[in-house]
N, C-alpha and C positions, 0 to 999 in steps of 0.2 A: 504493500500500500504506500502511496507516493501524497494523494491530496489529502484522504481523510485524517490520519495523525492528527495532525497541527488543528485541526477543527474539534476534534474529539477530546486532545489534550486540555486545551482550554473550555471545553463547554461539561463534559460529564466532571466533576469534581465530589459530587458525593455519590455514594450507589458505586456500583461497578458496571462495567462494561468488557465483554470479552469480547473478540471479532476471531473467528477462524475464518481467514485466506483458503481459495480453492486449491493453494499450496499446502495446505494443514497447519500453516502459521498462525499461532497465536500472538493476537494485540491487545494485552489489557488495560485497560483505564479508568482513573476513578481511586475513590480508599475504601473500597469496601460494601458489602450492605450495612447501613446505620440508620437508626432512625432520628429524623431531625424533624421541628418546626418548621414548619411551612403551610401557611394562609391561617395562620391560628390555629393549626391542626399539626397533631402526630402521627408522621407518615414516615412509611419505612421506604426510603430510598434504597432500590431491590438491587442484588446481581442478577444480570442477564447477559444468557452466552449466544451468540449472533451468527452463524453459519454462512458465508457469502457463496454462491453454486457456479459465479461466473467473475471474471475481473472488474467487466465493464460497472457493475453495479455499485464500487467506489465514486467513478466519476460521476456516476447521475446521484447518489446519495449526495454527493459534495456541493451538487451544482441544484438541487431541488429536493431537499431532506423530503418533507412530508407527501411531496408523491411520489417519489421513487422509491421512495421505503413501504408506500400500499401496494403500488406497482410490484415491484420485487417479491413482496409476500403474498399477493395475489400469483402470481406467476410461477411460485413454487420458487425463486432465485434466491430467496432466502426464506430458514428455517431457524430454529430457535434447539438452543439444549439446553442440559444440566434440570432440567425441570423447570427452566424460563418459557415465557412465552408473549406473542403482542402485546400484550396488557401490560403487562412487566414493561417492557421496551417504552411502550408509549407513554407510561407514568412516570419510568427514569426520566426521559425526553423532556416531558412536561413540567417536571420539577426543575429543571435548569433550563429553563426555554429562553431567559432573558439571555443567557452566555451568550445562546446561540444565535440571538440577533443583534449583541453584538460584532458578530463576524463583517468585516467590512461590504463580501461581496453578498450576504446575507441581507445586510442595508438596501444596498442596489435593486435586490429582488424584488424586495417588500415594500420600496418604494414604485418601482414598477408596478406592481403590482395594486397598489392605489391607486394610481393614476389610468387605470384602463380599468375600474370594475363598476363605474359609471355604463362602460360599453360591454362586459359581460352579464350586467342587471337590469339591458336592455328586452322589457318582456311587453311588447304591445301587445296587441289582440291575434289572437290565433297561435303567435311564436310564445305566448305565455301559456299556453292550455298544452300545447306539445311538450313544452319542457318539464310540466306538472305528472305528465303522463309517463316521463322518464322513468319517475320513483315508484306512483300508485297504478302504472299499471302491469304492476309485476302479479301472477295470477293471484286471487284471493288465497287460494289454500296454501300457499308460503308461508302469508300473514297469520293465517289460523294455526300455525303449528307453536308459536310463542306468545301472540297475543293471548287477552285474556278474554271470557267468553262475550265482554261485552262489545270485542272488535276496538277499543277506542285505542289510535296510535297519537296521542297526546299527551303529555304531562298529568302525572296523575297528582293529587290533592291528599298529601301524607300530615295527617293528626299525628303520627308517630312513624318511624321506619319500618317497626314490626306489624302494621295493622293490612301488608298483602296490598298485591298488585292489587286487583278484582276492587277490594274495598276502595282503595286510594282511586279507583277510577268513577267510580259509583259516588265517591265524595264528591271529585270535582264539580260532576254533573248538579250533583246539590246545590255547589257551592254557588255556578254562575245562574243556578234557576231563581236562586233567593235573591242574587244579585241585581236582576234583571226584573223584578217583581211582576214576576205572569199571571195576569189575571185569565181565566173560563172564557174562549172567545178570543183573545188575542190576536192576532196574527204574527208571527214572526218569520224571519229571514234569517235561516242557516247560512252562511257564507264558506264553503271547503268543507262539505257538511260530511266527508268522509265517509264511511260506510253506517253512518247514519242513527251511530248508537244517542247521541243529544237530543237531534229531532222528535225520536222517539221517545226518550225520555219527557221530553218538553211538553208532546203530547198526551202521554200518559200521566204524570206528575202534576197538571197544570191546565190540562182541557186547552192545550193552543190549537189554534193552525199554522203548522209549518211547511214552509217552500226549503227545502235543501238544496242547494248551489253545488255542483260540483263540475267540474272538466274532464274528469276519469270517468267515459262510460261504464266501464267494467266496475268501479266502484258504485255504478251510478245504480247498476243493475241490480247490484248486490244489497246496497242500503234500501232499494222499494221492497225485494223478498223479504227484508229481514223486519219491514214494518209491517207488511201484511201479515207476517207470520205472530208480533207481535199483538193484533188486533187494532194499528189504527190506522192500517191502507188509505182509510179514509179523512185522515187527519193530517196526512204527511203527503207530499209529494216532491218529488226529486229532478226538478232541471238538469238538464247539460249546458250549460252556459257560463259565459267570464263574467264576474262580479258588474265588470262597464258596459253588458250591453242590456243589463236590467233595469224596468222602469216600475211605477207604483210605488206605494207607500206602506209601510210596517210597522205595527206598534212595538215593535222588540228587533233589533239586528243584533247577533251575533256574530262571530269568528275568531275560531278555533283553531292554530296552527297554520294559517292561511297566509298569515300579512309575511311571515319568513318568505314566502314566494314573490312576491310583488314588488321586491327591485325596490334602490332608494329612489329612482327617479320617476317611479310614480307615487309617492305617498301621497302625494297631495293629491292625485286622481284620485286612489285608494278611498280617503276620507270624505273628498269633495261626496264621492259616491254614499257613502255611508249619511253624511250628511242629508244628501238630498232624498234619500228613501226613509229617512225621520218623519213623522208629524212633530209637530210643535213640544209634545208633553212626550215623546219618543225619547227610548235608551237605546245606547247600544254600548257590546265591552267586544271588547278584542284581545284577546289572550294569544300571547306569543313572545317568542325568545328573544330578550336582547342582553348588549353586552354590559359591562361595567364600565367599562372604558372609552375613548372615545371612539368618535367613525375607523370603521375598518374595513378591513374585505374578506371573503369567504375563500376559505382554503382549497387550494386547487384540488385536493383529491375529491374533497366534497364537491368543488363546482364540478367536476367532470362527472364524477362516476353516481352521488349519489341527491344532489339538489340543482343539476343544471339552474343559474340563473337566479340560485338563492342567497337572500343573505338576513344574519341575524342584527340588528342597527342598535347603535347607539340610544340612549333615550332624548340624547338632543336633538338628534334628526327624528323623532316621533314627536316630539313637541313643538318643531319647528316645523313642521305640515301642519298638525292640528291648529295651531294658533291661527293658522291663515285662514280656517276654512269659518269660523264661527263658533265652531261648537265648544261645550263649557267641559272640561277636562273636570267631570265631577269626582271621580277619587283613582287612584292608581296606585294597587297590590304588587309586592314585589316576592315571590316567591323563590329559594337561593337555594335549598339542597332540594327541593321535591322533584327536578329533571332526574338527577343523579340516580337517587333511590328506584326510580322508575327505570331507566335507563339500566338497573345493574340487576332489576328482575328481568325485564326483557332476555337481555344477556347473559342471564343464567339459566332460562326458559330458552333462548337460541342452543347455546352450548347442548344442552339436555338432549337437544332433535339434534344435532348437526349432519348425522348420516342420512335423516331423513331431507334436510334442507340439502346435502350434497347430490343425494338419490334424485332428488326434483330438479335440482337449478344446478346442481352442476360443482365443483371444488374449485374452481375460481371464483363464482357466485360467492361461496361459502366464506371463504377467507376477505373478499372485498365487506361483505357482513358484519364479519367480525371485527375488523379493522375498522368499522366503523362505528357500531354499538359498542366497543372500547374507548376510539377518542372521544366519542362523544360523552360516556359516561364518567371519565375522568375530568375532562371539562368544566361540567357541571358540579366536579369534587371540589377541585383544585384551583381549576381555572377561573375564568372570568366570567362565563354563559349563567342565566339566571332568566325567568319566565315571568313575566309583567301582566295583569289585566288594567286593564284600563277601560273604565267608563266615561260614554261621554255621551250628550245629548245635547240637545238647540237650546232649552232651555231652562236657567239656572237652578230652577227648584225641584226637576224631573226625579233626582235621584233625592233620596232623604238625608237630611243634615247631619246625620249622626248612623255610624253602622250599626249599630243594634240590629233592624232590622232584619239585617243578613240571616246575623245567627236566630232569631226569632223565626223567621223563616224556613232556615236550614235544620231547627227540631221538628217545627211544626210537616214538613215535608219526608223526615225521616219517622215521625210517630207514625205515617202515612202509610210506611211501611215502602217509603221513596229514597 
């Protein structure tokens, strides 16, 4: 190894690092496994033994860490030993990630890389529903083999870490029905309505009528069976349509996981629209991931392989669309370990199927997977990512002055047996 060294030496410092050469040369790095402080947290900075299967995969590690290194373990070019593994890797990584941007040509990259993600979050009408379709339309029965039975692939709503996927999913749903105070009759607007476990919910839980929005027919398909099956076919129905080519009015808009897709350079369309499908005494909350820090851009392995065109924003680019549009920014929840926790049932629920996920999709599938329900769940440990609602409506008294209500709500819905 000629590039890697000199980036390695300075970036891994705690944790260890092994590299076996397709020479059988060992390169270690680092003092050790130890556990240190890091984000307030006691975290064990791991060894991991790192297997290269070809030369060339120095240079692309060197010249683009984070997809070369999915690339690579998707491609089988590299393998893990001693009982390490991705996760291992991707956490040592993540615990010294500042080293490694300061590397000079690492600057260069990631300045590059701002400077055009204006034109990679370029998602008009039609180039926005294709790139959507990237992710959700991989067939249903993948999703069913780790989801949980209620289908919902969002952030779940954790009272504690021990209280299970299924429940922390079943909370959320509580949490934003209370939020959004549904009265018998309603109307509301699913916005990325997924496979449809909310809508249903909404109607069931609340006596609404729901329109669920989505761009994924095969989602689309699947969220109508699963309300008919439910008993409110007649309560729910499911568009194929982009959020901008919808008109009419709702007493309630929702969306859930959605605004990640919509590129910074339309938020203000984004809202504008939300806005304008309001009545006057109209809510709406939008629940979605953003960062702690400021503007940023979405990781190439993710913009390629698994969110063409997504990115998760700042909360001052969410405030600086809102503020334009009119509407009164009535309260915004900041939610910090609840991805994580969700994120590491998933992935533990993945792991558990994986032969059946390689059997279906295939062991490059399988590994781009896992590479990804890994960074992503360390992310949300460690890192920076955290999941925002945000209520807002036209006008200032829409939502009530004090939360109480929520939770008033949120019993009265669960004595429901909701």
């Amino acid at each position: 190894m000629l590039l890697l060294p000199k980036l390695l030496k300075r970036f891994v410092r705690k944790g260890q690092l092994t590299v076996i050469t397709p020479d059988n040369q060992r390169h270690v790095f680092g003092s050790g496994p130890e556990e240190i402080l890091f984000a307030g947290q006691r975290k064990l900075a791991p060894a991991v033994t790192v297997r290269f299967h070809d030369d060339r995969i120095e240079r692309e590690i060197f010249l683009n860490p984070e997809l070369a290194l999915a690339e690579g373990y998707m491609d089988g070019r590299i393998d893990f030993e001693d009982g390490s593994s991705i996760h291992d890797l991707l956490a040592l990584f993540w615990m010294q990630r500042k080293e490694l941007r300061k590397h000079p040509i690492q600057k260069v990259i990631r300045n590059v890389r701002f400077r055009i993600r204006r034109f990679r979050m370029h998602n008009p009408l039609g180039k926005a529903g294709k790139k959507v379709k990237h992710h959700y339309d991989i067939p249903t029965e993948f999703y069913k083999l780790w989801l949980d039975e209620t289908m919902t692939y969002s952030c779940g709503y954790w009272q504690s870490p021990d209280i299970g996927l299924e429940q922390s999913q079943k909370a959320k749903l509580r949490h934003i029905a209370a939020k959004l105070k549904i009265e018998p009759g309603m109307s509301v607007l699913d916005i990325g309505s997924g496979w449809g476990e909310l809508s249903i919910y909404l109607a069931k839980a609340c006596g609404a009528r729901v329109t669920g929005l989505n761009v994924s027919p095969d989602q689309m398909a699947a969220a109508q069976k699963r309300a008919e099956a439910a008993g409110v076919g007649d309560s729910v129905t499911f568009i194929n349509k982009d959020y901008r080519e919808l008109t009419g009015s709702f007493d309630r808009v929702v969306s859930v996981g959605m605004m990640e897709h919509v590129g910074v350079a339309h938020y203000l369309e984004y809202f504008e629209k939300i806005r304008d499908l309001l009545p006057a005494e109209g809510i709406a909350l939008v629940h979605c991931i953003g960062r702690v820090g400021p503007p940023g851009f979405t990781g190439p392995f993710f913009d390629k392989y698994i969110f063409p065109g997504g990115y998760a924003p700042a909360m001052s680019e969410v405030f600086a669309a809102v503020e334009q549009t009119g509407l009164w920014s009535s309260d915004c929840e900041f939610w910090r370990r609840h991805y994580h926790w969700t994120l590491e049932a998933w992935r533990e629920r993945f792991m558990a199927r994986r032969e059946e996920v390689v059997a279906m999709m295939g062991e490059r599938f399988a590994r781009m997977w896992e590479f990804y329900l890994c960074a992503c769940s360390i992310s949300f440990d460690i890192g920076g990512d955290m999941v925002f609602q945000l209520l807002l409506g036209p006008h200032k008294s829409a939502v009530p002055m004090i939360r109480d209500y929520i939770t008033d709500a949120e019993k009265a819905l669960e004595a429901r047996g909701f």
